[in-house]
N, C-alpha and C positions, 0 to 999 in steps of 0.2 A: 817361564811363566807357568803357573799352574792350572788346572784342569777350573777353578775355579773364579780364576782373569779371565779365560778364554769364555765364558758365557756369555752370549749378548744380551745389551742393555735393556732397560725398557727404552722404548719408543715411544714420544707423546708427537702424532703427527700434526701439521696444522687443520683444525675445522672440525677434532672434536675428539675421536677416538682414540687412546692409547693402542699400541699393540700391547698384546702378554708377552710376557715374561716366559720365554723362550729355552723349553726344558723338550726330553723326550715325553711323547705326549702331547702337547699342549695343543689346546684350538686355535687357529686363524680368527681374525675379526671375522664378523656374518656375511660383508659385505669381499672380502676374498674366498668364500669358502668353497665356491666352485673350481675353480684354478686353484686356490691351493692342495684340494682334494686330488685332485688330476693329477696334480705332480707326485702328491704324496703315494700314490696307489702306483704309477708305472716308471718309477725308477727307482727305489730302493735295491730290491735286488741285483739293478745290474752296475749300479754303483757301489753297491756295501757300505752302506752308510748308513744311520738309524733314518728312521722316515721325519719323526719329529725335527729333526736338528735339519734337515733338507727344508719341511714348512717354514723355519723361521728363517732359514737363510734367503730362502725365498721374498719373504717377506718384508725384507731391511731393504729390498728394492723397491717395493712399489710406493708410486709418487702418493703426495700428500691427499689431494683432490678423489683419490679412490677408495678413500674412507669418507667422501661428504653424506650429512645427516641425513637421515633418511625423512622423506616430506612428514610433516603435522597434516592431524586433517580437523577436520571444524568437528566440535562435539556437540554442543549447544548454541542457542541464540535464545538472547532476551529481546525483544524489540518494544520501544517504547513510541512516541508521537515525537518523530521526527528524528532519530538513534535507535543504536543498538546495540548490545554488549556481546560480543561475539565470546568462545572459548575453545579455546585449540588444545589439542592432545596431541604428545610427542611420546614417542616409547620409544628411550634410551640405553642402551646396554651398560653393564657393570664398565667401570673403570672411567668413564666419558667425565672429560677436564669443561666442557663447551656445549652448548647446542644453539644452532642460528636457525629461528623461525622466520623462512623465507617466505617471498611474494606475497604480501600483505599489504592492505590496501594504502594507499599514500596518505588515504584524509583519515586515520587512523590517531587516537587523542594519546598523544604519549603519556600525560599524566594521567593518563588510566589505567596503565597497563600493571598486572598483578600476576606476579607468579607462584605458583603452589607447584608443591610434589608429593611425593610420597615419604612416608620415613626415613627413605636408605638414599632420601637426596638431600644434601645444604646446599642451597642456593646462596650465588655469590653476588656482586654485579650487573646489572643489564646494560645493553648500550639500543640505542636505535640509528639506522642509518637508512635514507632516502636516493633513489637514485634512479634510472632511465628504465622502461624496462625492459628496451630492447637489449642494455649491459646485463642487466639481472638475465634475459634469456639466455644468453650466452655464456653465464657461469652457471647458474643455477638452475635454469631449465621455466623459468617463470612467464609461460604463456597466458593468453588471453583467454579469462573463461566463455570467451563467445567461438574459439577457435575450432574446438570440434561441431561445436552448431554451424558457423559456417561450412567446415567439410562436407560434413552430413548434405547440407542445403545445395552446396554443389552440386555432390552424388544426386542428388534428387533431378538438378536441373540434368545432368550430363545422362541418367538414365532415360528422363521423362525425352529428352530431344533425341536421343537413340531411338525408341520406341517412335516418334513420327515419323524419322525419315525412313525407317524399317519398313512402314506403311504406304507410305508413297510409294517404295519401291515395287510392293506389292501390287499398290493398284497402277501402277504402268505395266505391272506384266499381266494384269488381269484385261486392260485397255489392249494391250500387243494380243491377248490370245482372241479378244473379241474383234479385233478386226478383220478377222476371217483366212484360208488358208491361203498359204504361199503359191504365187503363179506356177503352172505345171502341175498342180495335185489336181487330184478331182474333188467335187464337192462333197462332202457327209451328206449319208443317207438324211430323210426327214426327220425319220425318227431321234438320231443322234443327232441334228440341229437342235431339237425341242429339249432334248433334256439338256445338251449342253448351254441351249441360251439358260434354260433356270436356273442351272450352276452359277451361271458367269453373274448373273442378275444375282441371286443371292451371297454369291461369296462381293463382288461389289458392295451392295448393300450394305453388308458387315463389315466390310473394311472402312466405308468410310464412316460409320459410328461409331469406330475405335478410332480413327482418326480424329473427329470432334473432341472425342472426350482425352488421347492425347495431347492435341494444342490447348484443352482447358490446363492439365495437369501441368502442362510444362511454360502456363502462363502464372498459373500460381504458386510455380517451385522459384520460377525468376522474381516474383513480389519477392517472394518469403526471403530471398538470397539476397535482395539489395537490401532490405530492412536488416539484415544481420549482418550485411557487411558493412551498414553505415552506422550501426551500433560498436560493433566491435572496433572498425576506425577511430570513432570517439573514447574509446577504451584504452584502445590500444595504439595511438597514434604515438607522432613524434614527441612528444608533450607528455603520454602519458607515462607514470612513474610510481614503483613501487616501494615498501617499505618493509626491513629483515631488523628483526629484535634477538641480538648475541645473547647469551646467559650464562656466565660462569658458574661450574657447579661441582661438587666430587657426588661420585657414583659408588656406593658397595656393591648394591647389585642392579640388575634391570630393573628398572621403574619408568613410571609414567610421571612425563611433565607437564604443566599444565598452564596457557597463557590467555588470556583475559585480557579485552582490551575492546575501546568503545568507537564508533564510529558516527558522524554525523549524514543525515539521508536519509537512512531506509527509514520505514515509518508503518503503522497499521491505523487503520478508519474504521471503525465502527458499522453496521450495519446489521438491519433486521426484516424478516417477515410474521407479517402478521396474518392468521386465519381466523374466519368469525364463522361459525356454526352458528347463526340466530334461531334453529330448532331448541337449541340448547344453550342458547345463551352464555358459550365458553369462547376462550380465547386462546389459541396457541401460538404462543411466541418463541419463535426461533433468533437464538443469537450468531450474526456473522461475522466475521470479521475479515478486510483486504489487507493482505500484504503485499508489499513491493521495496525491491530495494535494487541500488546501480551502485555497488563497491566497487566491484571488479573483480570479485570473487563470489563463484557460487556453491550456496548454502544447498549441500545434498546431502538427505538422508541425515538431518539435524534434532536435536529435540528442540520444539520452537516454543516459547513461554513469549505471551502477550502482556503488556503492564499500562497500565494507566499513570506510571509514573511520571514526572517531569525533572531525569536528570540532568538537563540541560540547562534551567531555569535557575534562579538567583539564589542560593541558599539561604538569604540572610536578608530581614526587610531594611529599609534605607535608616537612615536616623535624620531627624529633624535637624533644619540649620538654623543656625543661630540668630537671631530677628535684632539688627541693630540699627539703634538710628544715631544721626550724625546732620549737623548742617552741610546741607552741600553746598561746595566751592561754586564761585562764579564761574560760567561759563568760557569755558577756550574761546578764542578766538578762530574761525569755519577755516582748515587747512585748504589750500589751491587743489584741484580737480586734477589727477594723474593725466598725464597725456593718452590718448585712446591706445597706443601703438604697446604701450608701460602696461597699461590693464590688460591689454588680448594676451601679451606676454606670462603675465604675473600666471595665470589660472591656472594652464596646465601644468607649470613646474610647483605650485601649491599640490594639484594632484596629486602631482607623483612624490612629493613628499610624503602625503598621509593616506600612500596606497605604494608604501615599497614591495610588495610580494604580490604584486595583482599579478603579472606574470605568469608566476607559479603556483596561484590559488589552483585547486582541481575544479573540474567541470562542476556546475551545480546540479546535487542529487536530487531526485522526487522526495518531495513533504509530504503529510498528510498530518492535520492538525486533528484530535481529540477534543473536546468540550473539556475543559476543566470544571473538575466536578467537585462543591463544597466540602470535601472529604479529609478528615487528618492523614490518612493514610493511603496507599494506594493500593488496587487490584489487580490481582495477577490474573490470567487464564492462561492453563497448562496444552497444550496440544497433544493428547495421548498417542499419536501416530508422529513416526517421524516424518519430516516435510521437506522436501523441495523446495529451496525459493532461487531461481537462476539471476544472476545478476544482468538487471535491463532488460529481463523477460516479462510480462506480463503480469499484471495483481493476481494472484493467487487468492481464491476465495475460503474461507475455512470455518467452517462451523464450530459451533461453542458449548453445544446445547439447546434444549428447548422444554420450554414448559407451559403450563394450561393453569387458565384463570377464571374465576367466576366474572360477569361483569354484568353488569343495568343496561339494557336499550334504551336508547330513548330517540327521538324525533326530533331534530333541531332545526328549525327554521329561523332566517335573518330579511323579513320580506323587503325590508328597506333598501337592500343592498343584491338581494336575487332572488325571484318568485320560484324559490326550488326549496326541497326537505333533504335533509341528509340522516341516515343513518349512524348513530353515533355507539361505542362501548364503553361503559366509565367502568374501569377498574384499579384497584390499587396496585402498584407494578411491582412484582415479585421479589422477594430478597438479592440482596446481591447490587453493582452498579451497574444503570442504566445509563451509558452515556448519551444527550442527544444528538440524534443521528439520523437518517432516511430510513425509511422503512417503505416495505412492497406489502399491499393489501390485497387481501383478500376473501369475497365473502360466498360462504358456502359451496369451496370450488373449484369459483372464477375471480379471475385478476379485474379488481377495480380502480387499479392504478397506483401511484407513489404521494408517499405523504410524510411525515415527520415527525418520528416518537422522542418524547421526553419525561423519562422516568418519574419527575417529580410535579408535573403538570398531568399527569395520566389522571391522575382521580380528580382532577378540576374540571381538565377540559374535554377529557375524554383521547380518545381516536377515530375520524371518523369513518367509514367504510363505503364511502358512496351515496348517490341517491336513490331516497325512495320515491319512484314516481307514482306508487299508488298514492300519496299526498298531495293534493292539491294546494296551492298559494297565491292568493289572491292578495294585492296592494292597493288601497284604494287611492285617490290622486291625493295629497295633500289641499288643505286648505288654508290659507292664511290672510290675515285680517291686523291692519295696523290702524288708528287713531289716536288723537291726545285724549288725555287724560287729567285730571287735577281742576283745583276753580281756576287755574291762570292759564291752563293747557300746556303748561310748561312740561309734562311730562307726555311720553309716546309709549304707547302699549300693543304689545302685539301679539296675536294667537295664534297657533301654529297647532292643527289638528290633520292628526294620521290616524289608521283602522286598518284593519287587517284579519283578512278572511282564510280561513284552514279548515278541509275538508278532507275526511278520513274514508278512504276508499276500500282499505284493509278489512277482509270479513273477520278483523279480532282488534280489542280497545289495541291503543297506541299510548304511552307517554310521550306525550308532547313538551316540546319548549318551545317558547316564540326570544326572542333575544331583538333588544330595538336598545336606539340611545337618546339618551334624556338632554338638554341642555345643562350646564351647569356654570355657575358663575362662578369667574377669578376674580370679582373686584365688586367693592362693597356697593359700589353707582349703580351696581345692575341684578334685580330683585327677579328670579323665577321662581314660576310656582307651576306643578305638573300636578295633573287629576289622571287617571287612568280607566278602564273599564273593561273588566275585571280589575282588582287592585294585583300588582305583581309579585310573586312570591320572592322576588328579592330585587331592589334597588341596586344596589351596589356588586352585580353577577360577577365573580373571579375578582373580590376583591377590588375592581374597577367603576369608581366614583360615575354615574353617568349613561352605566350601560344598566339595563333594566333586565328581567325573565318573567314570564307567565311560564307555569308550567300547571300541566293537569294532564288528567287522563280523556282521553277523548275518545268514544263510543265505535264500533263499527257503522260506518257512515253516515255517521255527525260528522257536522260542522264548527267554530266555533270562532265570534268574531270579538278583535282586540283593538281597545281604542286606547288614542292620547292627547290628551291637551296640555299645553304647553302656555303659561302668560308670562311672557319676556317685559319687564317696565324700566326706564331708564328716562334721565334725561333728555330733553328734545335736542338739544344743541350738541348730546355727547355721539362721534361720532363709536361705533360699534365692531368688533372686528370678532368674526366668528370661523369657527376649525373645524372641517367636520371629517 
């Protein structure tokens, strides 16, 4: 045999890595290189053999499994309203036939998944495979991302309960030393009684206010440890099950793989505050945003990109069906009534016909729905900071930016409905989407409570900020008045008169609104006619047939009052049905 039979082959192990090609010289895979190094450095010399040709003989031994893929970690997250496009980064060494992206979530959308590399990879193949994860722990190492939050929460509880009983023990020996000396001694002088009692008295004292604030700490290390160990149970229970995506691929040299894939669950909400400087008449609005999501994988140290998207939703509108007419047949003849025992039967095996995977569906994740917003296309917001988001931990709050606005005060009053004035800001909302959403107010400050911003109603309806109780609102009682009407009286007429009093306490004018609603007729039987007094500067306010506005400007303590009459006429015999 020649010197050039005798060189060993290449090795293509199962699960991913080839060996090299087996010369003097040659490296070990990275994942042998410590034990191969060891050998190679302490026994050449007393063998006389080359060192390289020792490494590789070495090498033809070690079992398949010692070459598995070294883990992917999450790079990015897209999260839309209700999904999320995850992306995972794999670094690969030259020569690699394989790579299996393990422990991956189970509700994970297989026809999402998208692989990219680099130049010096051709991707082959993918496969995906589902399965327990207590198996997957035991090959692969695929734990529960609530698992070191748990340990931790232990640690907390086993430190926190250390520390009281340590305390206790203290003060029983601080109890033993104040019960005074052992029969046969003599007493302490006075003097050494007085300063030992204020010892005793204050080292007591102090022990048992660390003792309080121990059973607090190690009451709420135990909350904290049932809440994560009944999270994690649900994660990680007998039921629960993970998903590993193979990839065939050849390698020239080390590169980065990259795998893409969408998840149903996680989600982001919207949300804003609002502050009103009325010295100044501006507005600063802050954009926030909640996220939360329950994979079973947690997104650490991610670049997080937020979307208004809706890739979940229908791509395609429906199409019209077809409108046929036809005489229809006569009537069947009414079939016999099943027997009760035949019905209770029938239901659940219908069931489980058109729920074969309920079984295996995974737990339901938190939603959070977005306002769909009239838009062709959708918004991105970028998170310039990488982000934490733990799987089944907490909504994560995340700022978006903020920006300042000019806007109009004004004074709105509704006396019909509450003898109060509120504070209002009308401004145009800023470039960019506004979804609606809650928003926390604020004026000059101080928090005047929560309310509800919408982008596209901001310059109609305003925002409002609270009351102002320097405004006074006075509602006078209604008055009303029916009789017939006509030479026959066949008709009934009736008048309906309200007024309404506003008084300006403010030592500076006010733009005032008063907002009241008119009658209005659906049907030709029924004739009204409204007189006002002031006449109102708009009939039809926000577009809305019925609601009425005064508005003016109103003096430093002036007053100013607002009437209406109302003639409802109608038939006498027609009965009346009104909506208010």
């Amino acid at each position: 045999m020649t010197m050039n039979a005798r060189r060993p082959r290449h090795i293509l192990p199962i699960g991913g890595h080839p060996a090299q090609a087996c010369r003097p010289g040659s490296a070990p895979p990275p994942s042998t290189s410590t034990r191969a190094t060891a050998m190679k450095h302490a026994l050449p010399a007393a063998l006389g053999i080359p060192s390289g040709a020792l490494v590789c003989a070495y090498l033809l031994c070690i079992p398949a499994d010692a070459w598995a893929d070294a883990p992917s970690r999450i790079a990015s997250v897209k999260v839309y309203p209700g999904s999320a496009t995850v992306e995972r980064v794999a670094h690969i060494p030259a020569g690699s036939r394989s790579y299996t992206f393990q422990c991956l979530p189970q509700g994970l959308d297989a026809a999402s998944l998208q692989v990219s590399a680099d130049a010096a990879v051709r991707i082959g193949e993918s496969s995906v495979q589902v399965q327990d994860r207590d198996i997957a722990s035991s090959a692969g190492g695929c734990a529960s991302p609530l698992d070191e939050r748990w340990r931790q929460a232990q640690d907390e509880v086993a430190s926190a309960r250390a520390e009281v009983q340590a305390l206790e023990l203290a003060q029983s020996y601080l109890k033993a030393t104040a019960a005074g000396a052992p029969d046969g001694k003599a007493p302490p002088a006075p003097a050494l009684i007085a300063s030992t009692t204020e010892a005793l008295r204050r080292g007591m004292q102090d022990n048992l206010q660390r003792q309080y604030q121990a059973q607090r700490r190690l009451k709420a290390a135990e909350l904290t440890l049932k809440a994560v160990g009944a999270e994690r149970d649900r994660l990680a229970g007998p039921r629960a099950r993970v998903s590993t995506v193979t990839v065939t691929l050849a390698t020239e040299r080390d590169a980065d793989l990259r795998l893409s894939y969408q998840v149903h669950g996680p989600g982001w909400a919207p949300s804003y505050r609002a502050t009103l400087d009325s010295a100044t008449a501006t507005v600063r609005l802050e954009r926030l945003a909640l996220v939360a999501q329950a994979t079973g994988e947690d997104w650490s140290g991610v670049a997080l990109t937020l979307s208004t998207g809706q890739p979940a939703r229908a791509t395609a509108g429906g199409l019209p069906r077809p409108w046929r007419l036809d005489v229809a047949p006569p009537p069947l003849p009414a079939a016999p009534a099943p027997a009760p025992a035949y019905a209770a039967a029938a239901a659940p095996a219908a069931l489980a016909r058109s729920q074969p995977l309920a079984e295996a569906a995974p737990e339901p994740l938190p939603s959070f729905d977005v306002g769909v917003l009239d838009t062709a296309y959708a918004t991105e917001f970028s998170v310039p900071q990488r982000i934490t988001v733990p799987s089944g931990g907490p909504r994560v709050t995340l700022a978006l930016g903020q920006q300042e606005v000019r806007a109009q005060l004004l004074t709105r009053a509704v006396p019909a409905v509450e003898e109060a004035a509120y504070l209002v800001a009308q401004f145009v909302a800023p470039a960019g989407v506004w979804p609606a959403a809650a928003v926390a107010l604020y004026r000059d400050g101080a928090f005047v409570g929560n309310g509800r911003l919408d982008g596209a109603e901001l310059a109609r309806t305003g925002l409002s900020f609270g009351r102002d109780e320097r405004v006074l609102v006075r509602a006078e009682a209604p008055r009303e008045h029916s009789a017939s009407a006509g030479l026959t009286g066949a008709t009934t007429e009736r008048q309906v008169e309200r007024a309404y009093t506003v008084e300006n306490r403010h030592d500076k004018p006010i733009a005032l609104q008063v907002l009241d609603a008119a009658p209005v007729s659906q049907n030709e039987q029924i004739s009204v006619q409204s007189r006002y007094d002031p006449p109102p500067a708009d009939s039809a306010w926000n577009q809305q047939a019925g609601t009425i506005a005064w508005s003016q400007t109103l003096a430093a303590g002036a007053s100013a009052r607002f009437g209406a009459r109302h003639t409802i006429r109608h038939a006498k015999d027609l009965r009346l049905q009104e909506r208010r």
